[in-house]
C-alpha positions as CSV (number, residue, x, y, z in Angstrom):
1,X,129.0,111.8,45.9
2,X,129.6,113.7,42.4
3,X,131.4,116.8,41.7
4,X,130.7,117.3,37.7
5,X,132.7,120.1,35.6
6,X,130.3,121.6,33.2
7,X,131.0,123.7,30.0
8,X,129.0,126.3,28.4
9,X,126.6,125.2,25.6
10,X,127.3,126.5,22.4
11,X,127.5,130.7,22.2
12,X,126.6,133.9,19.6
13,X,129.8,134.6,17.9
14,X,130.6,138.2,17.3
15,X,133.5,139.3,16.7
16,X,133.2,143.1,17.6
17,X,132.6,142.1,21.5
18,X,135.3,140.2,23.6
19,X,135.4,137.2,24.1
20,X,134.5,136.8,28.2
21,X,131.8,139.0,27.1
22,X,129.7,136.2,24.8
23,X,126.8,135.1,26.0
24,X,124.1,132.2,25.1
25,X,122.9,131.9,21.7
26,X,119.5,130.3,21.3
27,X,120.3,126.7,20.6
28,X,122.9,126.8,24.1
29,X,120.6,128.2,26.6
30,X,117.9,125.8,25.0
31,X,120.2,122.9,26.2
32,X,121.2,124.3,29.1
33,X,117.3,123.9,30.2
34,X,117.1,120.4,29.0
35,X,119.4,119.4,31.1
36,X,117.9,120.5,33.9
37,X,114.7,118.4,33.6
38,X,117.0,115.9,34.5
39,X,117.2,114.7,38.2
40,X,120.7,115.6,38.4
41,X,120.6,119.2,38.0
42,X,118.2,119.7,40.9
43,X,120.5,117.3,43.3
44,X,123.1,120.5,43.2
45,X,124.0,121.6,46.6
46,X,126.4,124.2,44.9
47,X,127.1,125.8,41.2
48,X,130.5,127.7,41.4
49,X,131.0,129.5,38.4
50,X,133.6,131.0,35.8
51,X,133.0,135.1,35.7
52,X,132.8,134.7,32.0
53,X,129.2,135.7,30.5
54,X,128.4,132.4,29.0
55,X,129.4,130.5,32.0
56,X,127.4,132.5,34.0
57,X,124.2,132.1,31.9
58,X,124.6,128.3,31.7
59,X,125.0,128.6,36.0
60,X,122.1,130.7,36.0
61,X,119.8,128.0,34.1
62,X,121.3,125.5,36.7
63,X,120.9,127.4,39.9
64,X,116.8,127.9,39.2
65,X,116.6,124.3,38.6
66,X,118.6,123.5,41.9
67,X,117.2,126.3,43.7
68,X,120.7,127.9,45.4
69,X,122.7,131.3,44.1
70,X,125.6,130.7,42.0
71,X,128.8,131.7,43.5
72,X,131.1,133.1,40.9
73,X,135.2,132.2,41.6
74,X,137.8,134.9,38.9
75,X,140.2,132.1,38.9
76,X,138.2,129.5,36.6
77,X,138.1,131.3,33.2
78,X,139.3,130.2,30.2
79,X,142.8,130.0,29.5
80,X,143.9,133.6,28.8
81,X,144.0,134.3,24.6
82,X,143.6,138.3,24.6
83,X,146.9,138.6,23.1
84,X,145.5,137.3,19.4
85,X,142.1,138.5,20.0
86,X,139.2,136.7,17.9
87,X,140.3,134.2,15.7
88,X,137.9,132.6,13.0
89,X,136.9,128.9,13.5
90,X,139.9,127.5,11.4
91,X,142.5,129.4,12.8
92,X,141.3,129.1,16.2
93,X,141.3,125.1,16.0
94,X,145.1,125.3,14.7
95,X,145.6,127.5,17.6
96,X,143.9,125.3,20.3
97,X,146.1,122.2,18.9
98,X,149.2,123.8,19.4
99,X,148.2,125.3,22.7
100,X,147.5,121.5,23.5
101,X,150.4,120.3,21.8
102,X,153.0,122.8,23.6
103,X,151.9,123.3,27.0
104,X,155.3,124.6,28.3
105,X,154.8,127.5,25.3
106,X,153.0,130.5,25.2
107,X,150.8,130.5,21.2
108,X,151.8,134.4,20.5
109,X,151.0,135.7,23.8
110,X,148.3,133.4,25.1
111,X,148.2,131.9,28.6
112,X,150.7,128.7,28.3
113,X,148.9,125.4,29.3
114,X,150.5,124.3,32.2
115,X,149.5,127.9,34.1
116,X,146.0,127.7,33.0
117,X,146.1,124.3,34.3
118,X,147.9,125.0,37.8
119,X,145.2,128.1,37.3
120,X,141.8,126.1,37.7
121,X,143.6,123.3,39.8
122,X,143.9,125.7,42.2
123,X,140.1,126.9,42.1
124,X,138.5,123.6,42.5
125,X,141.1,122.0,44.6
126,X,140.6,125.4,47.2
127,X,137.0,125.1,47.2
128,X,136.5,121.5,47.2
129,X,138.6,121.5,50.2
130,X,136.1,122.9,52.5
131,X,133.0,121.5,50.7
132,X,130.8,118.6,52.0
133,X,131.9,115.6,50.1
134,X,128.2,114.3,50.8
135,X,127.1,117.4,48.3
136,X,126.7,117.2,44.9
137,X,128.7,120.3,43.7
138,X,129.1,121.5,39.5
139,X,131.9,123.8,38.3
140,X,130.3,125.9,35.3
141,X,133.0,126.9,33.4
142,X,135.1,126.1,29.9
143,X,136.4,123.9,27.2
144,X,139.6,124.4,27.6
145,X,141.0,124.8,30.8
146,X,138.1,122.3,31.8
147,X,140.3,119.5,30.0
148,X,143.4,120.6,31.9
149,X,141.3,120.2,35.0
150,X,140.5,116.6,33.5
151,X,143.9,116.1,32.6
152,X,145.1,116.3,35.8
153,X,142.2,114.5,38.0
154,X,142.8,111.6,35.2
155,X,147.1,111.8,36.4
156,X,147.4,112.2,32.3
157,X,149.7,114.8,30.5
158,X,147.9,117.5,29.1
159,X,146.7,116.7,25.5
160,X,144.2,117.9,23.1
161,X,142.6,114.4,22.6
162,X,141.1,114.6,26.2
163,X,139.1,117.9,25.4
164,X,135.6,117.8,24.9
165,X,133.5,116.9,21.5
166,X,131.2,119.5,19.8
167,X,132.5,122.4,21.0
168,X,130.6,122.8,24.2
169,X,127.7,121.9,26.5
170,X,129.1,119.0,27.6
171,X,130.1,117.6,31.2
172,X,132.3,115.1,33.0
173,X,131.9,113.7,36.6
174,X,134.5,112.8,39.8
175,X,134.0,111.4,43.0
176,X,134.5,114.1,45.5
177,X,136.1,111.7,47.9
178,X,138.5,110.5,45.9
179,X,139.2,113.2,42.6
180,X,138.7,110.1,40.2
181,X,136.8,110.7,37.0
182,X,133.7,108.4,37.1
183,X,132.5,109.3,33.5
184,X,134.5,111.2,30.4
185,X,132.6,114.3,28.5
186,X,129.0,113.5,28.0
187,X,126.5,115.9,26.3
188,X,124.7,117.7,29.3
189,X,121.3,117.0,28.2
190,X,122.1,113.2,28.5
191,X,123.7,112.7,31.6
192,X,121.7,110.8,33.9
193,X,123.6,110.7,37.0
């Protein structure tokens, strides 16, 4: 059976409120309930999500479709960035790359890589452990440290040409019997199953 890792669909921006704190704009919550006209969504047997807002929305729009409460797990959040607080678009990309590019560094007080990655290893590997294999499962969480989950289910070093394209709302699937990718980052409303 499937276990899919799920990122938030694209957010409002604003750089007065934190980060963890964004929710939905229009556009992602729109996609978030496209995808669940779609058979998959409503196969869920469990949504476990990040405690970040837009996580938590996306969950939300999932749950309703699949008809089970969300659980929410602290561990799964984004990698850790409070120390440079909002960055604009540009800067932020530079940022990711080198966050990518130097997982054994910390970018100016940012989590490192590697411990964002042993991070949300940990949370998946811990609940998946006493889940159902049988049971469709989804992991509602974020860009980042959801490629260094990918990066490691794929046995591949941690590199920014692994993340996700379009900057959100996108998914990727695994076998829960065996932790092997079955499909790379697909657009959420396309996924078929």
């Amino acid at each position: 059976m499937f276990g899919l890792y799920i990122t938030h669909p694209q957010v409002k921006i604003d750089p007065e409120v934190p980060v963890p704190k964004w929710g939905l704009s229009d556009i992602g919550a729109e996609r978030a309930r496209k995808a669940v006209s779609s058979d998959w969504a409503k196969r869920l047997t469990r949504i476990i999500s990040s405690d970040e807002t837009k996580a938590i929305e996306t969950a939300e729009i999932l749950a309703e479709a699949a008809g089970v409460t969300i659980e929410i797990v602290h561990g799964m959040h984004e990698n850790d960035r409070s120390a440079t607080g909002f960055l604009p678009p540009d800067k932020f990309e530079e940022a990711a790359n080198w966050f990518f590019a130097h997982p054994q560094e910390s970018f100016r007080g940012w989590e490192r890589a590697v411990d964002a990655q042993a991070r949300i290893v940990s949370a998946v590997e811990t609940i998946l452990s006493a889940h159902d294999a049988a049971a469709p499962i989804a992991f509602v969480g974020h860009g980042g440290v959801g490629t260094l989950l990918k990066c490691h289910l794929a046995g591949r070093p941690i590199g920014r040409d692994r993340d996700q394209p379009g900057g959100g709302g996108n998914l990727y699937a695994f076998g829960l019997a065996d932790r092997r990718l079955s499909c790379d980052w697909t657009p959420i409303e396309d996924w078929r199953g």
